[in-house]
C-alpha positions as CSV (number, residue, x, y, z in Angstrom):
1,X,128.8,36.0,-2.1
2,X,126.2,37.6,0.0
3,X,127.6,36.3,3.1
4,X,131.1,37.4,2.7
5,X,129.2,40.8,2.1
6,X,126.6,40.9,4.9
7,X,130.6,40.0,6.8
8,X,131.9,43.2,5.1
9,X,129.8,45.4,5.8
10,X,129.3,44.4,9.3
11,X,133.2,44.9,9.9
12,X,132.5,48.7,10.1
13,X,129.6,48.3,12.6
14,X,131.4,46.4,14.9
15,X,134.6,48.3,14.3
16,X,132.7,51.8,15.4
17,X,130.9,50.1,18.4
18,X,134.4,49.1,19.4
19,X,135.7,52.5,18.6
20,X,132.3,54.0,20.6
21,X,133.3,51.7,23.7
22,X,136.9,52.4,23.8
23,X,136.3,56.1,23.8
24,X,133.7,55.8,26.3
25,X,136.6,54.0,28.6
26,X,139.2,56.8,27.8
27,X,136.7,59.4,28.9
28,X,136.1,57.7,32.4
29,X,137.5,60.4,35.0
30,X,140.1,57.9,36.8
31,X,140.9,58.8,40.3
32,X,143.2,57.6,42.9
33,X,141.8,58.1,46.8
34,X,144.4,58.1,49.7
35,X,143.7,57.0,53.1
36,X,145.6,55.9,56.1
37,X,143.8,52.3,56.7
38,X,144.8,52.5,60.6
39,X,141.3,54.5,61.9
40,X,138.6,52.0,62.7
41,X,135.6,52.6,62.0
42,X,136.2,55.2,59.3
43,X,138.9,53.6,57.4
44,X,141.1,50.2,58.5
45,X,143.1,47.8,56.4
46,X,141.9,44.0,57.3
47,X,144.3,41.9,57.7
48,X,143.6,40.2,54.4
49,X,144.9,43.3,53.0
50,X,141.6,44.9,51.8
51,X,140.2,48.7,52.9
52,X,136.8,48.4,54.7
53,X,135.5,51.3,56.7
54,X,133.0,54.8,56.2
55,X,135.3,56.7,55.0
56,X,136.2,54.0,52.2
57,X,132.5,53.2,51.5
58,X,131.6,56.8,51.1
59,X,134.6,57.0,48.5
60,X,133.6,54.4,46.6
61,X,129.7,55.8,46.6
62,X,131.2,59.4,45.2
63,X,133.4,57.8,42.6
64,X,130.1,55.5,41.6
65,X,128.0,59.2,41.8
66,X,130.8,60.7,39.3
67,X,131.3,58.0,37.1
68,X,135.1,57.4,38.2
69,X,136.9,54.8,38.2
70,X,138.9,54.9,41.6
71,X,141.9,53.4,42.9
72,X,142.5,53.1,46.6
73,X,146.3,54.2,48.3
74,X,147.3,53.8,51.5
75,X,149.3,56.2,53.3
76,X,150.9,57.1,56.7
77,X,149.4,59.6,58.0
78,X,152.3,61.8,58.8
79,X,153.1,61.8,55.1
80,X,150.0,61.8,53.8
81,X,149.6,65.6,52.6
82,X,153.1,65.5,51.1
83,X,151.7,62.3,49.3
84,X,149.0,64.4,47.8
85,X,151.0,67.2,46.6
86,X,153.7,65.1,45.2
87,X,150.9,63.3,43.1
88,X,150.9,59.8,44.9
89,X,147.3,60.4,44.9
90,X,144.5,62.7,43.4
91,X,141.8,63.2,46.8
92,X,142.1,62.4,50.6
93,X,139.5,60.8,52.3
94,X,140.4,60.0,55.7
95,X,139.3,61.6,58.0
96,X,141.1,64.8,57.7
97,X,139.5,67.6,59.7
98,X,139.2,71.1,57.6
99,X,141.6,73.4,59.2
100,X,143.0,76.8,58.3
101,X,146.5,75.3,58.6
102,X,145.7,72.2,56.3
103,X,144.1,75.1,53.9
104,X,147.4,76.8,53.1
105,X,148.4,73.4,52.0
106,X,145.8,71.9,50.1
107,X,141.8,72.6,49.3
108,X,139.4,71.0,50.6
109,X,135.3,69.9,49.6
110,X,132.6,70.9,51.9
111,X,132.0,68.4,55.0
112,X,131.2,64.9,54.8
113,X,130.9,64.2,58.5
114,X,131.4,66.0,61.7
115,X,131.5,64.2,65.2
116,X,132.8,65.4,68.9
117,X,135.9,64.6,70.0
118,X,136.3,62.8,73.6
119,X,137.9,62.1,76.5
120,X,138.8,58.1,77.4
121,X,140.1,56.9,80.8
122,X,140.7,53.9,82.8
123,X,138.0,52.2,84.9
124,X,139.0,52.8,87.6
125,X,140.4,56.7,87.3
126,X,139.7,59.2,89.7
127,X,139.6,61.7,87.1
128,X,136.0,63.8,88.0
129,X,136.1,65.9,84.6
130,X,137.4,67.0,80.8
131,X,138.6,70.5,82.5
132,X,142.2,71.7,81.9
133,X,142.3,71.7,85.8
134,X,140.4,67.9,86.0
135,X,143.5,66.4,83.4
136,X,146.3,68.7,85.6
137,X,149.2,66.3,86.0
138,X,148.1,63.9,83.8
139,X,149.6,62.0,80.6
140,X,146.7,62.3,77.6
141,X,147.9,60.2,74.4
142,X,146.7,61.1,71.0
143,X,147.2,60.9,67.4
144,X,149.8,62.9,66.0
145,X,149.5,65.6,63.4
146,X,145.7,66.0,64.2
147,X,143.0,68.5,65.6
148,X,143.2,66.0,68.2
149,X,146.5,66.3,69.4
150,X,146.7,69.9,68.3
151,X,143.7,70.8,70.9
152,X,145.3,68.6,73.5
153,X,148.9,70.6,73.3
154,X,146.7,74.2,73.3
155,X,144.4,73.3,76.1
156,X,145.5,70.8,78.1
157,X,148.5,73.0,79.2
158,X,149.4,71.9,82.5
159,X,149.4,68.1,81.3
160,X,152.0,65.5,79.3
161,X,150.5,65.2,76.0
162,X,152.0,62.2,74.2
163,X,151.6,61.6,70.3
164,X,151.3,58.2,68.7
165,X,152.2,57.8,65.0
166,X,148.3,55.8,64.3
167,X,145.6,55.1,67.2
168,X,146.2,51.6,67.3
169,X,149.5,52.8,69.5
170,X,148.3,54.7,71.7
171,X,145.4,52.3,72.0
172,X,148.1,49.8,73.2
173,X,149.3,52.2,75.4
174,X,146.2,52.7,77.5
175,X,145.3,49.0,77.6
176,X,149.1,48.5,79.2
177,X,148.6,51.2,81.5
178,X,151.3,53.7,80.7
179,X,148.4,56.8,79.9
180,X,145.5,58.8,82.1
181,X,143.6,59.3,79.2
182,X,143.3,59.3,75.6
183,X,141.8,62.1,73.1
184,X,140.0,61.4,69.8
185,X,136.9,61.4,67.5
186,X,133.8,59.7,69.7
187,X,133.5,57.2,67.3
188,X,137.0,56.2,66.9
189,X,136.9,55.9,71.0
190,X,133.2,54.1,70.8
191,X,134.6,51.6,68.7
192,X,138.1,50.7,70.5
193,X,135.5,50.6,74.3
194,X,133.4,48.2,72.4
195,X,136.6,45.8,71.3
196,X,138.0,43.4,74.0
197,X,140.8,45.5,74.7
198,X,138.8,48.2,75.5
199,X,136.7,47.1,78.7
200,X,139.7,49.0,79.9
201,X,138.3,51.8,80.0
202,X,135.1,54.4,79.8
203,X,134.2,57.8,78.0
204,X,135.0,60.7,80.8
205,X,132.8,63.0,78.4
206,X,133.3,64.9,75.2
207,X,134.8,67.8,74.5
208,X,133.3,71.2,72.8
209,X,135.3,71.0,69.6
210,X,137.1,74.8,68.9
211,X,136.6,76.0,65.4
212,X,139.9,77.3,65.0
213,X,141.2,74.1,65.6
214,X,138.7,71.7,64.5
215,X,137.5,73.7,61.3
216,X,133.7,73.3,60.3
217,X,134.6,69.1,59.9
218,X,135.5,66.3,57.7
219,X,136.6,67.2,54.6
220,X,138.0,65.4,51.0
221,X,141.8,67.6,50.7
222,X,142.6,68.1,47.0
223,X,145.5,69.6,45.5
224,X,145.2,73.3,45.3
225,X,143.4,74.9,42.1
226,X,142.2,71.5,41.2
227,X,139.0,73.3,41.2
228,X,136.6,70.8,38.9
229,X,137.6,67.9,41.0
230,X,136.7,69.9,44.3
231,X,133.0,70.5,42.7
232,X,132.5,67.2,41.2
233,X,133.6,66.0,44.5
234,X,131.1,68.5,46.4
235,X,127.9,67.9,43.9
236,X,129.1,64.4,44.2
237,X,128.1,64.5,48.5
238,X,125.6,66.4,47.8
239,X,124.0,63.6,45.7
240,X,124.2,60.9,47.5
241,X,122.8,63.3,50.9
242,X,120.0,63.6,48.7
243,X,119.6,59.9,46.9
244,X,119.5,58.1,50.4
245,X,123.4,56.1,49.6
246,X,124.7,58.3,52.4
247,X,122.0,57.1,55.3
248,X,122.5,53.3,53.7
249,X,126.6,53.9,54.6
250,X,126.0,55.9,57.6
251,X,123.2,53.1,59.2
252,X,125.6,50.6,58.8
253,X,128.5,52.0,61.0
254,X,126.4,54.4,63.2
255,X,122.9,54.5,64.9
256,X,123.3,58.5,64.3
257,X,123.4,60.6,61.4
258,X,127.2,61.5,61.8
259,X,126.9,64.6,58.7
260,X,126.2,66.9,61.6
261,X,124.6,70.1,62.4
């Protein structure tokens, strides 16, 4: 008799602690994070199929910061705006430099990273410097539907820009010989220089990135007027600046702090 009651009158404990926990799981902000997963070292899909990269790790540290449980999507980049808005995912973080253009499409949190873009040519070029006059003639491959390309096009008038649909193709391209010189993020062209393919070639020098092209940096692009997300998002960098979790990601790609002046 007093078992079966201690029993029934534990059923109510249990079944609010159940209630408690399930609530507790409802609440959980739940967030899926686009990314290309073709930009070493930021963000790269291995070939076991798995998303490794800064840009990923720093994801994963803001969604630990907010209490979210995240979901990773991978997405061309050409399409990857258009993903956004049509609610494939929730937040962009890839990359994505802030620009006004990008702005009348989407909103964006405050920097996560800003680094120099550069200038990559063959061993052996004669090319003396990054000048529109020093790249006259010349065929410069870069990303399209970036700052990259888009600074390329504006200054590097009196050259053949070519555009690439991810890195990895122009990449190829300037290991088989077909470009003068490539355009992109330091890092990005640090990385490929220090891969076998790329004892190809050397850094010619970087660039002085325009503002009007290249915005103030790196920025997480949210739908517009999704207004809480963008501040959780931004107290969310500004945490782990402050906790140390962004030096532990940043030391383990870079031997610089890449947040930028």
């Amino acid at each position: 008799m007093r078992i079966t009651r201690r029993i029934a009158l534990a059923l109510p404990a249990a079944a609010l602690a159940l209630a408690v926990g399930s609530a507790h799981a409802q609440d959980m902000m739940k967030l899926k994070i686009g990314t290309e997963g073709a930009y070493p070292p930021f963000n790269n899909l291995t070939a076991g199929g798995s998303l490794e990269g800064f840009d990923v790790d720093i994801a994963k540290a803001l969604c630990e910061e907010m209490k979210a449980e995240c979901e990773f999507v991978t997405q061309d980049w050409d399409g990857i705006i258009p993903a956004l808005q049509a609610g494939k995912f929730d937040a962009i973080v890839a990359s994505m430099s802030i620009t006004e253009d990008r702005k009348k499409q989407v909103d964006f949190t405050n920097k996560y990273y800003n680094t120099p873009p550069a200038l990559v040519v063959p061993n052996e070029s004669d090319i003396a410097g990054t000048s529109p006059e020093d790249l006259a003639g010349k065929v410069i491959g870069a990303q399209g539907s970036t700052t990259h390309a888009n600074f390329a096009e504006t200054t590097f008038t009196d050259s053949d820009v070519k555009v690439y649909p991810t890195a990895e193709e122009y990449k190829l391209d300037m290991v088989n010989g077909r470009l003068d010189a490539v355009i992109d993020d330091i890092i990005v062209l640090q990385e490929f220089l220090d891969s076998e393919d790329g004892a190809c070639c050397k850094v010619l020098g970087t660039l002085t990135p325009r503002e009007d092209i290249y915005g103030p940096g790196i920025g997480i692009a949210v739908r517009q007027g999704e207004d809480e997300l963008r501040e959780k998002l931004n107290a969310a960098i500004t945490a782990i600046r402050e906790n140390g979790k962004y030096k532990e990601i940043n030391d383990k790609y870079f031997s610089f702090d890449v947040y930028g002046d």
